[in-house]
C-alpha positions in Angstrom: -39.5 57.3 37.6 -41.5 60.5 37.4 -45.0 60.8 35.2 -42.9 62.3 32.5 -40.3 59.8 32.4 -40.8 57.2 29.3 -40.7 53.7 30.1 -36.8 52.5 30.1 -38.1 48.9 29.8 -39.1 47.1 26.9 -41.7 44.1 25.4 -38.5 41.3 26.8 -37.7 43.3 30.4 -41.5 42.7 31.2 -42.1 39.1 29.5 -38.7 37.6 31.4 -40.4 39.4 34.9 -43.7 37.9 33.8 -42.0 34.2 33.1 -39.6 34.4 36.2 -42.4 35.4 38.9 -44.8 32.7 37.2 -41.4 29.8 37.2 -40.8 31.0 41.3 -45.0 30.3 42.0 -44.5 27.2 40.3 -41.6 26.2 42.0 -43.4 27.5 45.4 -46.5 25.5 44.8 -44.3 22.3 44.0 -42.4 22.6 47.6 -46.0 23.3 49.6 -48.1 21.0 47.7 -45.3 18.1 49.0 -44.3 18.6 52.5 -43.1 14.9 53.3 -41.2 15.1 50.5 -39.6 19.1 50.3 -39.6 20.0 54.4 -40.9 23.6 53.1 -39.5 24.7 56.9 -36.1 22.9 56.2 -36.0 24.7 52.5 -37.2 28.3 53.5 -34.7 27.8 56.3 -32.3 27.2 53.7 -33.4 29.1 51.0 -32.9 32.7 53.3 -29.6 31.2 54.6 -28.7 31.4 50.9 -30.2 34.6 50.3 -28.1 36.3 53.2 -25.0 34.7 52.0 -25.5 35.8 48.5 -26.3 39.5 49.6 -23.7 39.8 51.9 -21.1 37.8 51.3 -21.1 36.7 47.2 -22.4 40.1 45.5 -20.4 42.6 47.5 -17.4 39.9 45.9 -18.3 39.9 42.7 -19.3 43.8 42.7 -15.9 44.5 43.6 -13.9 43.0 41.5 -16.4 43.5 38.4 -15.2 47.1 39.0 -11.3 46.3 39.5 -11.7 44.5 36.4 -14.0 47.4 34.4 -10.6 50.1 35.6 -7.9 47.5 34.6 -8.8 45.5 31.6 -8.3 46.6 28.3 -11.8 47.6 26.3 -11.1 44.9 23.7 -10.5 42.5 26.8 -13.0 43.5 29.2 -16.1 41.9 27.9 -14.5 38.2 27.4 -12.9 38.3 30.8 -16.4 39.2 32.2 -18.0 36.8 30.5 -15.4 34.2 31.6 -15.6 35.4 35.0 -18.9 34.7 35.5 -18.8 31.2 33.4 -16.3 30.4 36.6 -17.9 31.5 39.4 -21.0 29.7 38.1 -19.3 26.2 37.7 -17.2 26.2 40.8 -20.6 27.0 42.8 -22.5 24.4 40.9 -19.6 21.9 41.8 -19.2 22.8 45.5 -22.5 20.2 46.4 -20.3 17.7 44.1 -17.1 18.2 46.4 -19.2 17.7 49.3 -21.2 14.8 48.1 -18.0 12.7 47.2 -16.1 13.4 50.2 -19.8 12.0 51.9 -19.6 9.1 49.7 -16.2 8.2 49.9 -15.9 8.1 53.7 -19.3 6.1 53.4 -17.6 3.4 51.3 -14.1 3.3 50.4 -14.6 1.6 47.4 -16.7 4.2 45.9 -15.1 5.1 42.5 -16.6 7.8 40.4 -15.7 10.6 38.3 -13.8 13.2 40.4 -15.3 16.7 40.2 -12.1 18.2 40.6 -10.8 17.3 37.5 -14.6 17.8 35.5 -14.1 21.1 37.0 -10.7 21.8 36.1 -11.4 21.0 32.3 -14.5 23.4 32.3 -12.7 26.1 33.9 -9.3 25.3 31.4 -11.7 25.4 27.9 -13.7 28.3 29.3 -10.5 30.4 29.4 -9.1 28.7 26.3 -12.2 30.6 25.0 -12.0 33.3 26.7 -8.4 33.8 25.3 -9.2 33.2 21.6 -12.0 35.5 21.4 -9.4 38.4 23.0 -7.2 37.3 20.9 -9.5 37.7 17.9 -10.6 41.1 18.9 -6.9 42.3 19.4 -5.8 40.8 15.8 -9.1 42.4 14.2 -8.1 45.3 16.0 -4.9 45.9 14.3 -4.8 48.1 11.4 -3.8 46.5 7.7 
């Protein structure tokens, strides 16, 4: 940005930057101020492992088809699918530790009965799209001309 350039960022851009970098010190200071407790080797270890993954494997994913999707879907469609899309992604990664956990506890104890996050998952994922369909749906239908 040169000298001449006006400021592209307003009074939100720079209080969400402010709250994030002050929520990351906190959560910093939490993890070094309880060693036995966070391993801050063990979680930088495994905080970079999931900063490589997400730069190299996860955004260069969702990049691409964020544009397949921006030259394919219709306008009226685009924004809900996006929005759906990333409602998706978020719960299946949330649930993944789930997956893992129950599959730990079940060959733990075979009489280990709880919830399955498959089908949790399943019904998020199914009434995210119902959603997603209705408000499409809407747009089209408000769309039309009387």
């Amino acid at each position: 940005m040169s000298a001449t350039e006006p400021d592209r960022h307003g009074a939100v851009f720079w209080t969400g930057v402010v709250v994030g970098w002050l929520v990351i010190a906190w959560g910093l200071w939490l993890v070094a101020a309880r060693p036995p407790e966070t391993r801050p080797i063990n979680f930088a270890a495994f905080f970079v492992g999931l900063a490589l993954v997400h730069d190299l494997v996860l955004a260069p994913v969702v990049m691409s088809a964020g544009a397949a999707l921006r030259r394919r879907a219709p306008a009226l469609a685009a924004g809900a699918v996006a929005a759906g899309l990333v409602v998706s992604s978020i719960v299946v990664v949330y649930a993944i530790p789930l997956w893992l956990d129950r599959a730990t506890k079940t060959a733990q104890n075979p009489s280990f009965l709880s919830r399955d996050p498959v089908v949790g998952v399943v019904i998020v994922l199914t009434l995210t799209w119902i959603v997603v369909g209705a408000v499409v749906l809407g747009r089209v239908l408000g769309s039309r001309p009387r």
